[in-house]
C-alpha positions in Angstrom: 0.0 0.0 0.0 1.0 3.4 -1.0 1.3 6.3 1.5 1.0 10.1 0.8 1.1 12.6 3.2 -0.8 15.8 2.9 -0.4 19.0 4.2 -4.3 20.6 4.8 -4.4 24.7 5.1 -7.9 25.6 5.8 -8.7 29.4 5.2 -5.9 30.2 3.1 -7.5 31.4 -0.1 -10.3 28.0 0.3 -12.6 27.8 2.8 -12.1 25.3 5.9 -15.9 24.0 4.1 -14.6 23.0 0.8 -11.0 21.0 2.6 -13.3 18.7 4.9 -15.5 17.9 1.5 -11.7 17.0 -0.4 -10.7 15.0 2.7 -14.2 12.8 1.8 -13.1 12.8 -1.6 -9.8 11.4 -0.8 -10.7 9.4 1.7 -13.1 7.4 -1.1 -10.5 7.3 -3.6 -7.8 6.0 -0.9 -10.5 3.0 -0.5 -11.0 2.3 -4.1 -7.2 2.2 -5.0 -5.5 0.5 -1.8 -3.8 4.0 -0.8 -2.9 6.2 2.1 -3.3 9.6 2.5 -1.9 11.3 6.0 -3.4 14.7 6.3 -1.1 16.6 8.8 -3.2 20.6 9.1 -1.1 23.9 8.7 -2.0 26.7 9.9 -2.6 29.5 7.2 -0.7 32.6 7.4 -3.6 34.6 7.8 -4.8 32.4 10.9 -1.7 32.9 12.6 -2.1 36.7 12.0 -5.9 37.0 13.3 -4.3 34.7 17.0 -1.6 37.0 17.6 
């Protein structure tokens, strides 16, 4: 089995909305082709900005 890892950054020019629906998108094409994604989430530029 393959392995990919994937960096996720919610809110950096995408919505946080449209990520979750990929991560169902590749989740379902992980199970059809015997693969593995690891999502590891970044924190956008932007939300680091708006927390300081």
């Amino acid at each position: 089995m393959k392995s990919y890892n994937i960096a996720l950054i919610k809110g950096d020019g995408i919505g946080p909305e449209i990520i979750d629906e990929a991560i169902k998108v590749m989740d379902a094409v992980a199970a059809c082709e015997d693969i593995e994604f690891n999502y590891q989430e970044a924190r956008s530029a932007n939300k680091q900005f708006q927390n300081s």
